[in-house]
Every structure is written in structure tokens, then in C-alpha cells.
TORPA-4810 file (N, C-alpha, C, O; in nm, 3 decimals):
<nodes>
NODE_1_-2.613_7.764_-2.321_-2.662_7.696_-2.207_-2.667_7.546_-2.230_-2.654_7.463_-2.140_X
NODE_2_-2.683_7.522_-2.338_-2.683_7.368_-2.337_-2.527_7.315_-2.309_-2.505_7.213_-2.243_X
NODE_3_-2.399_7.416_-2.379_-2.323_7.350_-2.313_-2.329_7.282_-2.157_-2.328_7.164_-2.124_X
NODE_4_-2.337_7.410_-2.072_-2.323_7.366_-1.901_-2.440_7.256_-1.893_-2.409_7.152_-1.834_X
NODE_5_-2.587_7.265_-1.952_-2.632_7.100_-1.955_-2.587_6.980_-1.976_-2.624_6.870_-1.934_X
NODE_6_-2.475_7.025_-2.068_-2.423_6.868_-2.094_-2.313_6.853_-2.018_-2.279_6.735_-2.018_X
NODE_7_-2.232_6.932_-1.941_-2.111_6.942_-1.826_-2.185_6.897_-1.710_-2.143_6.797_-1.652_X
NODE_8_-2.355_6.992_-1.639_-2.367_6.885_-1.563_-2.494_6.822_-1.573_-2.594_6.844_-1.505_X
NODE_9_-2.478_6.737_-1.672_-2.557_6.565_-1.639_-2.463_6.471_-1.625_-2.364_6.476_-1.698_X
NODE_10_-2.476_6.369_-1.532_-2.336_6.269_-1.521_-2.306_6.187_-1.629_-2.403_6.130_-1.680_X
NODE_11_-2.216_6.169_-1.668_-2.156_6.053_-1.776_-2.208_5.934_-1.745_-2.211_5.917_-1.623_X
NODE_12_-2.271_5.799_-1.841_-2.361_5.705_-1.810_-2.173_5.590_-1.821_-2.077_5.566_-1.894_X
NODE_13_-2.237_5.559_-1.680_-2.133_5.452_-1.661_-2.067_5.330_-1.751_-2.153_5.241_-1.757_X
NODE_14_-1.991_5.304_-1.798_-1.920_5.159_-1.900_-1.965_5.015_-1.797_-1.874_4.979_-1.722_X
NODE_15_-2.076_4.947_-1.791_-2.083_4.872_-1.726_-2.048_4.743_-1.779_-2.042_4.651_-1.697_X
NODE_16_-2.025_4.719_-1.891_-1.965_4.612_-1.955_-1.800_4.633_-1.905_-1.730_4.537_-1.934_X
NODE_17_-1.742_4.727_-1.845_-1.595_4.726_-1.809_-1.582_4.672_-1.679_-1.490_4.599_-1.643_X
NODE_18_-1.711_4.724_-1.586_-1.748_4.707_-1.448_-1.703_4.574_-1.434_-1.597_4.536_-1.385_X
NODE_19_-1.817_4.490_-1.494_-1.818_4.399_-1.556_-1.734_4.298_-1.541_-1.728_4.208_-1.458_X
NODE_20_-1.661_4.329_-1.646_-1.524_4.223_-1.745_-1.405_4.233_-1.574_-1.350_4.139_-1.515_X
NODE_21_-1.403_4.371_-1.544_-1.311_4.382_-1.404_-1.328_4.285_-1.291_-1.243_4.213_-1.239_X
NODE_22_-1.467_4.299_-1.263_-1.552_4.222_-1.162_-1.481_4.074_-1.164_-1.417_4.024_-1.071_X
NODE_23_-1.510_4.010_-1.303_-1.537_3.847_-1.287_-1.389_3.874_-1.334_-1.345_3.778_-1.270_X
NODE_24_-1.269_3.930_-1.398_-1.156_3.937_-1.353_-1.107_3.910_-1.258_-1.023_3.821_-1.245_X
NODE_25_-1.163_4.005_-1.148_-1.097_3.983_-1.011_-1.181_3.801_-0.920_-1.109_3.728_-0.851_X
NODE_26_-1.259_3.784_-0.932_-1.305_3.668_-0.921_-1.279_3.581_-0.978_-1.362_3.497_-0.943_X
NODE_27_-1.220_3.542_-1.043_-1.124_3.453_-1.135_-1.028_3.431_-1.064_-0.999_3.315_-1.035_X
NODE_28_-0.957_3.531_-1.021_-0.775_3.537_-0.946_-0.852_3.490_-0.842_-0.834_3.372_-0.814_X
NODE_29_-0.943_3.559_-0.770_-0.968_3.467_-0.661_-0.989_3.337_-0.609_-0.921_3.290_-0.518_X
NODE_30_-1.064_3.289_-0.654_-1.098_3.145_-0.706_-0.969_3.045_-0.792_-0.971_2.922_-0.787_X
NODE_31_-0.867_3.120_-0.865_-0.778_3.057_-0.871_-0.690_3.023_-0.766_-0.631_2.917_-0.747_X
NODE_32_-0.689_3.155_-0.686_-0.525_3.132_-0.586_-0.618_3.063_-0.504_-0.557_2.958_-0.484_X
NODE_33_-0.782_3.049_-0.413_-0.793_2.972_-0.320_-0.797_2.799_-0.417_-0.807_2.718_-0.325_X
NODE_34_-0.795_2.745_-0.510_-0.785_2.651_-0.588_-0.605_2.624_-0.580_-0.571_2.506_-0.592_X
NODE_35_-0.531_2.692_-0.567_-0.397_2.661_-0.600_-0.352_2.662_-0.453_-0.250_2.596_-0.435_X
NODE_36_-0.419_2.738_-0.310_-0.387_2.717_-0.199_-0.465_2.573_-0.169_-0.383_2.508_-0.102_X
NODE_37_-0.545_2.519_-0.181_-0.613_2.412_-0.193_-0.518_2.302_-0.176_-0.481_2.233_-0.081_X
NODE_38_-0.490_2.309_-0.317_-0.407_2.186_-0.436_-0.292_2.215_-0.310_-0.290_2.139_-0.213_X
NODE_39_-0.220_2.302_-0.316_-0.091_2.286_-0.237_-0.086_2.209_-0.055_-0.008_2.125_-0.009_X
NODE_40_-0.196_2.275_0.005_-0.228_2.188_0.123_-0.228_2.057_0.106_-0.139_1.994_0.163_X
NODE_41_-0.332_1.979_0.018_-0.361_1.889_-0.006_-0.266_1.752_-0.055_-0.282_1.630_-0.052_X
NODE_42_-0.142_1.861_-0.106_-0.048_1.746_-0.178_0.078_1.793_-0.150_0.142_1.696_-0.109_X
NODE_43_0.149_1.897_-0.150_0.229_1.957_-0.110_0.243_1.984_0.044_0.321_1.935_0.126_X
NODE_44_0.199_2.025_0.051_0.180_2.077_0.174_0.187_1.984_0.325_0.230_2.030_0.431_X
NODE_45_0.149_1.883_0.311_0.139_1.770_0.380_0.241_1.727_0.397_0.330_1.703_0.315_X
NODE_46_0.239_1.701_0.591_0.382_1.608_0.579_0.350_1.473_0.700_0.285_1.440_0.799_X
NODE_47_0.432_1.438_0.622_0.420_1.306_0.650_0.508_1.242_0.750_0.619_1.293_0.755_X
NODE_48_0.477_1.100_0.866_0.548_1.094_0.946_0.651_1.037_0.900_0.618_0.959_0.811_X
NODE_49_0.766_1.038_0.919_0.923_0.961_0.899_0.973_0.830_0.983_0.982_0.839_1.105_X
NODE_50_0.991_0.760_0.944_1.011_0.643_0.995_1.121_0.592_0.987_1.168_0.534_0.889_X
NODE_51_1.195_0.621_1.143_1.334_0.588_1.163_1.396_0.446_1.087_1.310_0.379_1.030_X
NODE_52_1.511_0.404_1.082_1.565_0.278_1.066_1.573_0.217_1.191_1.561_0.095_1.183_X
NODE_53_1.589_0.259_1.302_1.523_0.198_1.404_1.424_0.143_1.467_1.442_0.053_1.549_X
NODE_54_1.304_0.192_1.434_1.176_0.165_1.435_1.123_0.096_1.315_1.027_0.020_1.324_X
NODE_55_1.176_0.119_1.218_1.172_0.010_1.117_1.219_-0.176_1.118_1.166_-0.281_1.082_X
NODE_56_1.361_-0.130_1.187_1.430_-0.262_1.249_1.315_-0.369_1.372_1.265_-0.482_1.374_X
NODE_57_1.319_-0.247_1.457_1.214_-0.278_1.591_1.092_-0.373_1.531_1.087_-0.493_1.556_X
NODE_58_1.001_-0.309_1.453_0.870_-0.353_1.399_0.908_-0.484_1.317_0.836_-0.584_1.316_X
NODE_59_1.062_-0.470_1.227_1.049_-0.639_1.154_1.050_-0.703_1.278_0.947_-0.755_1.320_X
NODE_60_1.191_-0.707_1.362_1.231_-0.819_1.419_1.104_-0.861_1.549_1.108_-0.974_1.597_X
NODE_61_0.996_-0.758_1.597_0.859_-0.819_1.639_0.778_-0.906_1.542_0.730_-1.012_1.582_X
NODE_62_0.759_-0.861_1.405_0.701_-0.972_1.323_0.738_-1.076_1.307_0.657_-1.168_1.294_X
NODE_63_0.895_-1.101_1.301_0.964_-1.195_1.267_0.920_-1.314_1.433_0.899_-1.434_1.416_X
NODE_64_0.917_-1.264_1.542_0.915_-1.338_1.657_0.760_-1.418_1.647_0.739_-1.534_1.684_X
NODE_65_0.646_-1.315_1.579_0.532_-1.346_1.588_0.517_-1.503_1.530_0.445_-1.594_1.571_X
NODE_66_0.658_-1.499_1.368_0.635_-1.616_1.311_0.692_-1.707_1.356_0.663_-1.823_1.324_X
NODE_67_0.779_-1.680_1.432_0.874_-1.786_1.545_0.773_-1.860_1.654_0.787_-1.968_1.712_X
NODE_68_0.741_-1.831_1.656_0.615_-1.855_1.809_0.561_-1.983_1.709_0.556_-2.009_1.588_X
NODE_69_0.518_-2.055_1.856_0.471_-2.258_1.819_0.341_-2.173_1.761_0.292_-2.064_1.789_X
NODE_70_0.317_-2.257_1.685_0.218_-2.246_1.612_0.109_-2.308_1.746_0.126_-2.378_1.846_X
NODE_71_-0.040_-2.218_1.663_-0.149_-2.239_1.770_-0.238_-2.335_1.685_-0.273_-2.288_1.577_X
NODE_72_-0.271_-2.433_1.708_-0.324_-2.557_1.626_-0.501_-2.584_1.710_-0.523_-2.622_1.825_X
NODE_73_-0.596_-2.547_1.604_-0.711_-2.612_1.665_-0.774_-2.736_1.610_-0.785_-2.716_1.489_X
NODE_74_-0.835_-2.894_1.649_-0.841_-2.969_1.551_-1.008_-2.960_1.562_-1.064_-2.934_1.669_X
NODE_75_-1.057_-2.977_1.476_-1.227_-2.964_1.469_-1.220_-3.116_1.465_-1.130_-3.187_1.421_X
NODE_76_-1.380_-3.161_1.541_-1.451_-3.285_1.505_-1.433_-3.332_1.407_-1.431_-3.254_1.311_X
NODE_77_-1.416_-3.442_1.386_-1.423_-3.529_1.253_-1.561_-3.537_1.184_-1.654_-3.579_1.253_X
NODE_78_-1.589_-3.497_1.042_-1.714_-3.485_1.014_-1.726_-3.535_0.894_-1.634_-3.531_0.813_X
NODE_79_-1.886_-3.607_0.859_-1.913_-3.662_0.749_-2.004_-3.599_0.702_-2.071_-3.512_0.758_X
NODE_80_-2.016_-3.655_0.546_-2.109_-3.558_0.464_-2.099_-3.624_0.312_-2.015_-3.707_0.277_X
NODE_81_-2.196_-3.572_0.236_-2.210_-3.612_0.089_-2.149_-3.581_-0.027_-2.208_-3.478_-0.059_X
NODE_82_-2.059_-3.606_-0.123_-2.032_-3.512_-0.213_-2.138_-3.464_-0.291_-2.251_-3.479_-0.245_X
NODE_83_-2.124_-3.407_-0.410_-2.204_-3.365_-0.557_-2.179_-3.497_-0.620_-2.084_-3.573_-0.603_X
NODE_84_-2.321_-3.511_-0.722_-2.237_-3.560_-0.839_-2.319_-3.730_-0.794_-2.341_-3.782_-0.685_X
NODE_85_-2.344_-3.777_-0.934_-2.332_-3.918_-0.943_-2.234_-4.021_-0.961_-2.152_-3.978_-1.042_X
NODE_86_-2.198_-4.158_-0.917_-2.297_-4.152_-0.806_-2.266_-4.116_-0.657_-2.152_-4.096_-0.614_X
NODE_87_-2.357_-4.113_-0.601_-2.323_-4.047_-0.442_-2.192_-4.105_-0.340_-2.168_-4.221_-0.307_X
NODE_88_-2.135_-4.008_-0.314_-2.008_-4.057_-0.262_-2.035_-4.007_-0.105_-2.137_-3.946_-0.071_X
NODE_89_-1.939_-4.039_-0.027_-1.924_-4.033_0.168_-1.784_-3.953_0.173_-1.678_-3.991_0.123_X
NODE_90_-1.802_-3.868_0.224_-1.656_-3.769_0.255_-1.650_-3.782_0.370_-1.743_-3.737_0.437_X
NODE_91_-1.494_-3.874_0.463_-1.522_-3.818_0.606_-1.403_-3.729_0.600_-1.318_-3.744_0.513_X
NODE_92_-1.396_-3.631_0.698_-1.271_-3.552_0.691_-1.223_-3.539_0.850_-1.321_-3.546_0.926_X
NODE_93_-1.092_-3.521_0.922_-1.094_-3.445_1.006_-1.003_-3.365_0.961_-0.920_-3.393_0.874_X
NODE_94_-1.019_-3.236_1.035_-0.959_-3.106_0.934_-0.866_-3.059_1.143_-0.903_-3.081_1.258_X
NODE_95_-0.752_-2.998_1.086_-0.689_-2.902_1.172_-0.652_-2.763_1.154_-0.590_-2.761_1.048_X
NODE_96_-0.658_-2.624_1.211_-0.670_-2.543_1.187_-0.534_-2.505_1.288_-0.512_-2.510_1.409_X
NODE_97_-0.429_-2.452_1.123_-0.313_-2.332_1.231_-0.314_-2.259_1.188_-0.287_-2.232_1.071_X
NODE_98_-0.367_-2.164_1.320_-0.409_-2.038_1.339_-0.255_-1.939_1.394_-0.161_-1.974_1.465_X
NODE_99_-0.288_-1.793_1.315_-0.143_-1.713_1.378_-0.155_-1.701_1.548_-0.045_-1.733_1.593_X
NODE_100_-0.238_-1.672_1.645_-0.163_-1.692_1.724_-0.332_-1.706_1.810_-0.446_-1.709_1.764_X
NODE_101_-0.276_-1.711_1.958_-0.367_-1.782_2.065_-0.495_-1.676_2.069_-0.604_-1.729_2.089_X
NODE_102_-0.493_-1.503_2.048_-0.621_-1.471_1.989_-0.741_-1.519_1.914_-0.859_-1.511_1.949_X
NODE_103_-0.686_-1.576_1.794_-0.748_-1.634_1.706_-0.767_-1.777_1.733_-0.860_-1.812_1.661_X
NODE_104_-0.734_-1.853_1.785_-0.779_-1.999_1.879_-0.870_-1.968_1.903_-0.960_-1.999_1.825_X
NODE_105_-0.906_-1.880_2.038_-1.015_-1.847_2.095_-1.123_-1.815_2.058_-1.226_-1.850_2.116_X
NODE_106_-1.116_-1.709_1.904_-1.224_-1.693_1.860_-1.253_-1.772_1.751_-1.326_-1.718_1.668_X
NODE_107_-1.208_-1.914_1.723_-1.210_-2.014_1.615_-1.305_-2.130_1.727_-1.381_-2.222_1.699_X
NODE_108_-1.258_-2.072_1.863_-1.331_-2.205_1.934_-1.500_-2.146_1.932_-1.613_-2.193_1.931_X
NODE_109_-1.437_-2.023_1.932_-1.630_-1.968_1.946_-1.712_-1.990_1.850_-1.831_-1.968_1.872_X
NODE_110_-1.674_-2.036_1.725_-1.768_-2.023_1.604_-1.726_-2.122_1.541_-1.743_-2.119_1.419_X
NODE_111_-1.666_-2.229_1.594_-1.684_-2.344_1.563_-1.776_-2.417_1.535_-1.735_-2.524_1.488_X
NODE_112_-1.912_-2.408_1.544_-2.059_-2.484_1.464_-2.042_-2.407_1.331_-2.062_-2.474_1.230_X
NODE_113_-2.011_-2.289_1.315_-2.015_-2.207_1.211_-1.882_-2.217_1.084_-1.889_-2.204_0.962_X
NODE_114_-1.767_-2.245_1.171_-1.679_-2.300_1.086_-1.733_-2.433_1.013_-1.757_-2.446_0.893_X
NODE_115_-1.748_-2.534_1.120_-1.814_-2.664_1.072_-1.933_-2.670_0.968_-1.962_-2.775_0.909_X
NODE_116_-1.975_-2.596_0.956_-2.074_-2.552_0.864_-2.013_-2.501_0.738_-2.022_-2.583_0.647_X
NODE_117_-1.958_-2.401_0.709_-1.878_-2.331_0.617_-1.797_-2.481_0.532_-1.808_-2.508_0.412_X
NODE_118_-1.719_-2.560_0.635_-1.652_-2.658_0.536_-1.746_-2.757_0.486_-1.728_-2.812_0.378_X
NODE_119_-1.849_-2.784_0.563_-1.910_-2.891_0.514_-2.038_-2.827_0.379_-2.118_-2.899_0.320_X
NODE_120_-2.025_-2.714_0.365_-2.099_-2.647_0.276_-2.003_-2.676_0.138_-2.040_-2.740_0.040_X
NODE_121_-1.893_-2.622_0.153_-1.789_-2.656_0.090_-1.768_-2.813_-0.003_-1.752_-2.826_-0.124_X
NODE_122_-1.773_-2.893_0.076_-1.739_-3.035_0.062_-1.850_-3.058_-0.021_-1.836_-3.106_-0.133_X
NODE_123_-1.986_-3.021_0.039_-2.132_-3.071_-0.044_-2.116_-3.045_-0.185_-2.148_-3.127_-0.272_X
NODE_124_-2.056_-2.905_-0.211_-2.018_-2.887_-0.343_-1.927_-2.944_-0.447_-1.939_-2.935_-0.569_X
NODE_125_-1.843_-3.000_-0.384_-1.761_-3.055_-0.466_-1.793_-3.194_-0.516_-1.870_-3.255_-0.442_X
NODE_126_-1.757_-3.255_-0.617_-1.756_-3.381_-0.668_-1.606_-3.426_-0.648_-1.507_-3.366_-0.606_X
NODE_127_-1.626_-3.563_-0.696_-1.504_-3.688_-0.638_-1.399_-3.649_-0.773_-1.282_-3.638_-0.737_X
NODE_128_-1.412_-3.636_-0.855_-1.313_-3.570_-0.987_-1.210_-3.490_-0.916_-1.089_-3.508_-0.926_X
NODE_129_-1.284_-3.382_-0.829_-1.241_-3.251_-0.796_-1.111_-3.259_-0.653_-1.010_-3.194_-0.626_X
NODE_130_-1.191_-3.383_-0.585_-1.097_-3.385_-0.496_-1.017_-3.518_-0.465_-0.984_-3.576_-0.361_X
NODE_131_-0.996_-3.548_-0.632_-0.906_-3.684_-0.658_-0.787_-3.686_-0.657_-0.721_-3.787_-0.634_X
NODE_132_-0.722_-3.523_-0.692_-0.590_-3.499_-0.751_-0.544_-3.424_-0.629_-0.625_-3.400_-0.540_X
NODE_133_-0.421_-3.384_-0.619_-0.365_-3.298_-0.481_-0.384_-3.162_-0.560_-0.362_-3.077_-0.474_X
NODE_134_-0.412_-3.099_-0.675_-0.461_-2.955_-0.725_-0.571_-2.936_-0.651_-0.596_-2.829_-0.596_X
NODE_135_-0.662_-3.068_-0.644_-0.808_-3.042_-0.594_-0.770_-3.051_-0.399_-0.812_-2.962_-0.325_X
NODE_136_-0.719_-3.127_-0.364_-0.703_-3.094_-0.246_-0.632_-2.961_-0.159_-0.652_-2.938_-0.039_X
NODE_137_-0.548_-2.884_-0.245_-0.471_-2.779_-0.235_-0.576_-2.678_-0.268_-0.567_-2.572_-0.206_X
NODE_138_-0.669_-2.690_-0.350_-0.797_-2.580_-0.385_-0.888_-2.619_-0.268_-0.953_-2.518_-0.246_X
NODE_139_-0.919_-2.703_-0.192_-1.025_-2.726_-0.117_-0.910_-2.648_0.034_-0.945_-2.554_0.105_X
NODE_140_-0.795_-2.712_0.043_-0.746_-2.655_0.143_-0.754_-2.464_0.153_-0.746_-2.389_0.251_X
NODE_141_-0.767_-2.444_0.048_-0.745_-2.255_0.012_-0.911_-2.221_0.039_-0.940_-2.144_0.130_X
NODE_142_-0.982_-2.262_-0.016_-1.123_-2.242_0.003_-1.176_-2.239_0.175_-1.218_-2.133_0.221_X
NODE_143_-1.171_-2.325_0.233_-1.175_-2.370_0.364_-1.084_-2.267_0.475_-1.112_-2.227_0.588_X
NODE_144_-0.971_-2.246_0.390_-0.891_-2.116_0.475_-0.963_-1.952_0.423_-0.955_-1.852_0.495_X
NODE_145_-1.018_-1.954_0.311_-1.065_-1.816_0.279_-1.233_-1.845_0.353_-1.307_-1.751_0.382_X
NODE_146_-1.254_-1.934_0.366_-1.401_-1.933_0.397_-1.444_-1.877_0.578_-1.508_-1.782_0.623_X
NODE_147_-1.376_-1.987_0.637_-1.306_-1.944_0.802_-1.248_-1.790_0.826_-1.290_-1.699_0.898_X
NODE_148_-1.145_-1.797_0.746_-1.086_-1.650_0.775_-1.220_-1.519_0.731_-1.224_-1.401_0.769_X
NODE_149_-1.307_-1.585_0.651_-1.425_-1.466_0.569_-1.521_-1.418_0.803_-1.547_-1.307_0.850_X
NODE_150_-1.538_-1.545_0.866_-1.604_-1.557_0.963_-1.507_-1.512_1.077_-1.565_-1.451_1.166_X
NODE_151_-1.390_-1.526_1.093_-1.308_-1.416_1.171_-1.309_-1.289_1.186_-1.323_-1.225_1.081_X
NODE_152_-1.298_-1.228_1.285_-1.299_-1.105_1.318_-1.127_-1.017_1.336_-1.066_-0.929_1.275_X
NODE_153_-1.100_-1.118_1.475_-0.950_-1.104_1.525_-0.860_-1.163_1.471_-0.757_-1.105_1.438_X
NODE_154_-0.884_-1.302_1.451_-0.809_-1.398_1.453_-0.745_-1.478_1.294_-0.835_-1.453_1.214_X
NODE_155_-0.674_-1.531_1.245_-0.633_-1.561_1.116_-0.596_-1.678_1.096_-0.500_-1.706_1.168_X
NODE_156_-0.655_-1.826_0.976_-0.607_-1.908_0.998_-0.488_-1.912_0.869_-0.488_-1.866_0.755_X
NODE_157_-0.424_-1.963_0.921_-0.289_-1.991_0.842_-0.238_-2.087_0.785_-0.126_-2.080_0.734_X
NODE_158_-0.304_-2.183_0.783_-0.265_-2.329_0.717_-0.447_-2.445_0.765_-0.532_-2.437_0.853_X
NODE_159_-0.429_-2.514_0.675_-0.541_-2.654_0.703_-0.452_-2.755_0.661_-0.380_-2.768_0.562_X
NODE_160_-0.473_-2.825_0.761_-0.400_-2.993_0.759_-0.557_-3.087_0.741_-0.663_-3.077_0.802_X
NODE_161_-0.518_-3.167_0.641_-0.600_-3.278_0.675_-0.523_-3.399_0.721_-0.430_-3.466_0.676_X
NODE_162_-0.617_-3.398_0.858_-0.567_-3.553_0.959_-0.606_-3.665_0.891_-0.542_-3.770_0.902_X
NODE_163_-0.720_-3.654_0.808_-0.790_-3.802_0.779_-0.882_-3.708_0.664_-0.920_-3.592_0.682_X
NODE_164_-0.901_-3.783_0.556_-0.983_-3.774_0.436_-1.003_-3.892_0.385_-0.917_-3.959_0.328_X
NODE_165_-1.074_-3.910_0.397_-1.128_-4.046_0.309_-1.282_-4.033_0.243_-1.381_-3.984_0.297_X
NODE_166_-1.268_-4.090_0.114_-1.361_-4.087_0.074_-1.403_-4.208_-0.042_-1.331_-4.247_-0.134_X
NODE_167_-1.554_-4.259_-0.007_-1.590_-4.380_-0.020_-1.733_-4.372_-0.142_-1.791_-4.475_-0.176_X
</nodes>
């Protein structure tokens, strides 16, 4: 009789196989959605094509943009102090060419604010600095990154100085 006892009590399950199967199959899973992933992401993607026509089209509009008269705004003539002993008189009048008549418009609007920006500028500098044409070519770049920092639309593209003198 003990045989048929031991025929029927159930066999105690291998759960360490359960197991090892389980996170097996969760593995493959988690790999292939990781490798469907990766493939969407980089593969998978397509991208728009861009005719030689529409390529042509888009230069020869840029090219007209740079053809076009330049849009020129001239700011007030303004004075101010340099740095530095001993105290020097900067007068400047400055002109602003701007890429196109957008950016006029919004250069006329914030014009106290431009005027401000260069003459912040100028305060900083000493007479050493803006003796040489390096120093005037650095003040011209400064004055264009400073303006363009206060633009929104609009882009200036060159500074002329009309008049600089300094005393």
C-alpha cells in the first residue's frame, strides 16, 4: 500500500525551472520590444527628400534676399565717456544695415534700447582699445552681437561708423 501512496501524492513541482523559463521568456521579450524600439527610432524613419529643384528654388530666393538694397537705419548721434584715465569724450554716429525692411521696423522700435546697449558698450572700453582698426572692428562685432542679442525678427548685418571721434 505504500506503493499506490506514493503513485497518488502529486510530484512537488521544479520551481527553480519555472523559474529560469519565466525570466527566459521575459528577456526575449524585452529584447525584441528594445530592438523594435531601436529600429523605429533610427531605421525605421524616413525622412523627407529634397528635390534638386527645390533645392535650386530655395538658393536662387536667398540669393535675391542678398541682392535686395540694403535696408539702412542711422541712430542719433551720441556722446558718452570712455573707461580709463584720463577721461576721454566718445562721440559716435553709428548706422545700422539691417537684412531686410522687417527688421528696420523692429530696430526702430527699440531704438532707446539699442542706444543704450552701444553706449553701455563704449562706457567700457578705454582709448588703447579703440585706437587701432582691430579695436574698431571688435567694437563694430560687439555692437552687432549686442543689437542682434535684442532682436526678435529682424537681423543686423553690418555697423558703419558715420562719425567717431574721440577727444
Amino acid at each position: 500500500m505504500s506503493e499506490a501512496a506514493e503513485n497518488a501524492a502529486p510530484k512537488p513541482r521544479d520551481f527553480k525551472k519555472i523559474l529560469t523559463l519565466a525570466f527566459m521568456g521575459f528577456n526575449l521579450a524585452v529584447l525584441g520590444a528594445g530592438s523594435y524600439l531601436t529600429y523605429v527610432s533610427t531605421l525605421g524613419v524616413k525622412t523627407k527628400s529634397l528635390t534638386n529643384d527645390q533645392a535650386e528654388r530655395d538658393l536662387e530666393a536667398f540669393e535675391e534676399t542678398l541682392r535686395a538694397e540694403p535696408v539702412i537705419y542711422t541712430m542719433e548721434p551720441l556722446s558718452t565717456n570712455l573707461d580709463g584715465v584720463p577721461r576721454r569724450l566718445v562721440k559716435v554716429d553709428i548706422s545700422l544695415e539691417m537684412m531686410d525692411a522687417e527688421g528696420y521696423e523692429e530696430v526702430i522700435t527699440i531704438a532707446p534700447k539699442a542706444r543704450d546697449s552701444v553706449m553701455r558698450i563704449l562706457n567700457g572700453k578705454q582709448f588703447h582699445e579703440l585706437e587701432s582698426v582691430q579695436g574698431k572692428l571688435q567694437l563694430k562685432n560687439q555692437i552687432i552681437a549686442a543689437i542682434n542679442g535684442s532682436l526678435s525678427r529682424g537681423v543686423v548685418k553690418n555697423v558703419f561708423f558715420n562719425d567717431l571721434v574721440v577727444q
